[in-house]
C-alpha positions as CSV (number, residue, x, y, z in Angstrom):
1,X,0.0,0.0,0.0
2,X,1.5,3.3,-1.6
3,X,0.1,6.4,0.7
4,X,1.9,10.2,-0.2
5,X,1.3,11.6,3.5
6,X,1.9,15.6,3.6
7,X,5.3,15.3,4.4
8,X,6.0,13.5,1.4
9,X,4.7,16.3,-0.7
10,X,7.5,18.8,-2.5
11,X,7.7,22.4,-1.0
12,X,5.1,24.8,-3.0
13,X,7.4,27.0,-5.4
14,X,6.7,30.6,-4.8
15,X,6.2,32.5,-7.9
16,X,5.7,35.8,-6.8
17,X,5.1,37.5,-3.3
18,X,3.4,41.0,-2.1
19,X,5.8,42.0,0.1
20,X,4.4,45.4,0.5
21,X,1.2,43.8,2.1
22,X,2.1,42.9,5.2
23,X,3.1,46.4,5.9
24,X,0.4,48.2,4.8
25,X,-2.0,45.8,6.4
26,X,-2.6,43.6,9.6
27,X,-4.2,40.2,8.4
28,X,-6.4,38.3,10.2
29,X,-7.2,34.8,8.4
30,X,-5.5,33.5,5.2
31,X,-7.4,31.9,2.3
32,X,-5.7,29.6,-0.7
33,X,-7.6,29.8,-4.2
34,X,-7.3,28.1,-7.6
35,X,-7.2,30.7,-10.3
36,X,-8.9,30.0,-13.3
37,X,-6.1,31.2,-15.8
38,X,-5.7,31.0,-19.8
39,X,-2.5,29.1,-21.6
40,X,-0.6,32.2,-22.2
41,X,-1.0,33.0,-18.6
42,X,0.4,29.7,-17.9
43,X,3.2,30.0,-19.9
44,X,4.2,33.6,-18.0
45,X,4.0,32.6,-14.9
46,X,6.6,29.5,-15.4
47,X,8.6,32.5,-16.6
48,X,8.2,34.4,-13.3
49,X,6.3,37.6,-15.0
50,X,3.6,38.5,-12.8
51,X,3.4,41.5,-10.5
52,X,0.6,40.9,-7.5
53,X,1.7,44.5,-5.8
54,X,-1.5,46.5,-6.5
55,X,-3.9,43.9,-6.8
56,X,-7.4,43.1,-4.6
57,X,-9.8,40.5,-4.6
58,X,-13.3,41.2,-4.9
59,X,-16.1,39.1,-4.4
60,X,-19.3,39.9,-6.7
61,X,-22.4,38.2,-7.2
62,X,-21.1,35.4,-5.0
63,X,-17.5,34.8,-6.6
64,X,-14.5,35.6,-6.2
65,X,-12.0,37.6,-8.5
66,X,-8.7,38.6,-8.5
67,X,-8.3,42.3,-9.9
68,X,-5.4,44.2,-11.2
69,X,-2.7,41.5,-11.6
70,X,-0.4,42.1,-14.2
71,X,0.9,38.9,-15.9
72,X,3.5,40.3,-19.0
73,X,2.8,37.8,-21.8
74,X,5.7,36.3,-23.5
75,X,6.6,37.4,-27.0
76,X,6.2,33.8,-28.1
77,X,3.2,32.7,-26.6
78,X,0.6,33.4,-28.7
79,X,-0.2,34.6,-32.1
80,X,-3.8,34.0,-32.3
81,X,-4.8,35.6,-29.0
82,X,-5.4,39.0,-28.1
83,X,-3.4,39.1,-24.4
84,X,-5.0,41.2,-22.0
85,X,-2.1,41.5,-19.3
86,X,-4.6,43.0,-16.4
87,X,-7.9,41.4,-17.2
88,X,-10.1,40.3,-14.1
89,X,-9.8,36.5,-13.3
90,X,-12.2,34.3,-11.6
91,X,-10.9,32.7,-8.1
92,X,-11.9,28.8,-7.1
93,X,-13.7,28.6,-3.4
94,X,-15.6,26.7,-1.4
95,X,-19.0,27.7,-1.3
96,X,-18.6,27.9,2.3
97,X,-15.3,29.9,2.4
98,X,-17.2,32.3,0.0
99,X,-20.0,32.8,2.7
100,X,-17.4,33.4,5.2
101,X,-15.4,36.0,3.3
102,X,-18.6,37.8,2.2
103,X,-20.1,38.2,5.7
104,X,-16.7,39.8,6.7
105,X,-16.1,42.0,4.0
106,X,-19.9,43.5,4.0
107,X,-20.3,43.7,7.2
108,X,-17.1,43.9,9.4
109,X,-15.4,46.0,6.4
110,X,-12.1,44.0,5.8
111,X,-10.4,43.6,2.3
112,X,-9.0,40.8,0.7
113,X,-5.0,41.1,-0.1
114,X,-3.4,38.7,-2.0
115,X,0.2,37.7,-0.2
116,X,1.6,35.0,-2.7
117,X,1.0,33.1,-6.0
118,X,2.4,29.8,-6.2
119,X,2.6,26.2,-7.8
120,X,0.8,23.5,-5.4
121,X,1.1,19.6,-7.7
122,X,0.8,21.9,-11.0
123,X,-1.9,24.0,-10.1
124,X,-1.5,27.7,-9.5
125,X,-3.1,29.2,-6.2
126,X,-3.0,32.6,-4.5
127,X,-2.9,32.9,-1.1
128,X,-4.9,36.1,0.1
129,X,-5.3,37.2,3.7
130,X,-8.4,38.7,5.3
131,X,-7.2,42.3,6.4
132,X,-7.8,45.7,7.8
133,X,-5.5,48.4,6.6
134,X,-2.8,49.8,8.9
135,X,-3.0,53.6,10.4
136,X,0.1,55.5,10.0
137,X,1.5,55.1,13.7
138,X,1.0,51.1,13.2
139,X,3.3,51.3,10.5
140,X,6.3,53.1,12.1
141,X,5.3,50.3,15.1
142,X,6.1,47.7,12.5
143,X,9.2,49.6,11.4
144,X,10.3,50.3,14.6
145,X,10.0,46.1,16.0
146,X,11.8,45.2,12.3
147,X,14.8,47.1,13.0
148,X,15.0,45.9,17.1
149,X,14.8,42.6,15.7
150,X,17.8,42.8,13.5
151,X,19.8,44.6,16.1
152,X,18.8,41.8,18.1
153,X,20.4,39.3,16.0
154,X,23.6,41.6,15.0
155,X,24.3,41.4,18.7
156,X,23.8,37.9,19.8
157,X,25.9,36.9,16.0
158,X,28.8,38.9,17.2
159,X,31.3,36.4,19.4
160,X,32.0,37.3,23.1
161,X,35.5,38.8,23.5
162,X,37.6,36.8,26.1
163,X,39.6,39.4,28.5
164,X,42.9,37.9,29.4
């Protein structure tokens, strides 16, 4: 009897990250989605070009989509098809996740941010957190804990002198 437990699984390759995200916002539950995505799209992101930095997702009439993504098409993807590099794409839920992200974003007011796209068994997903933006003094809190952190490690990585 062959069973593939979770360890056995390979490590999801990251394709592209919003690193901007977790600074401008504080997240409060994380979602994964399929994407529904064309060939072209396909072929870009094996190349690396997206750009998630500006993007939002926005549930409407019940589903999920992922809005201003920018996937660059390659030069020799495809003749035949127009490529719109920002178009709106449709995200893959759980009927229930759905009802769970649309009571919090109508009536608590939180935004969907996606974090990360990556490649789960040759499937593309997006991870998006649930999130409420940061005010300005949160922010320089964020800033401010970053930098004690690395001065935390510069100090404890420098040896201890031995006086003789």
């Amino acid at each position: 009897m062959n069973k593939t437990s979770k360890s056995d699984e390979p490590a999801p390759k990251t394709i592209a990250v919003n690193r901007k995200a977790r600074y401008d916002y504080a997240f409060e539950d994380y979602f994964e989605a399929g994407i529904v995505l064309q060939g072209w799209e396909v072929k870009s992101l094996r190349a690396g070009k997206v750009q998630i930095s500006d993007s939002y997702v926005l549930i409407r009439k019940g589903e999920a989509w992922l809005i201003n993504t920018l996937i660059t098409p390659l030069l020799s993807a495809s003749t035949h098809i127009q490529a719109e590099p920002t178009r709106t794409r449709k995200l893959l839920l759980h009927k229930k996740e759905l009802k769970t992200l649309i009571g919090s974003v109508e009536r608590q007011g939180y935004t969907l941010i996606p974090l990360s796209i990556y490649w789960v068994r040759g499937h593309v997903k997006l991870k998006f957190g649930l999130a409420k933006g940061k005010k300005k003094y949160d922010k320089r809190e964020t800033e401010r804990d970053r930098d004690w952190q690395r001065t935390k490690q510069r100090l404890f990585k420098k040896p201890m002198h031995n006086k003789k």
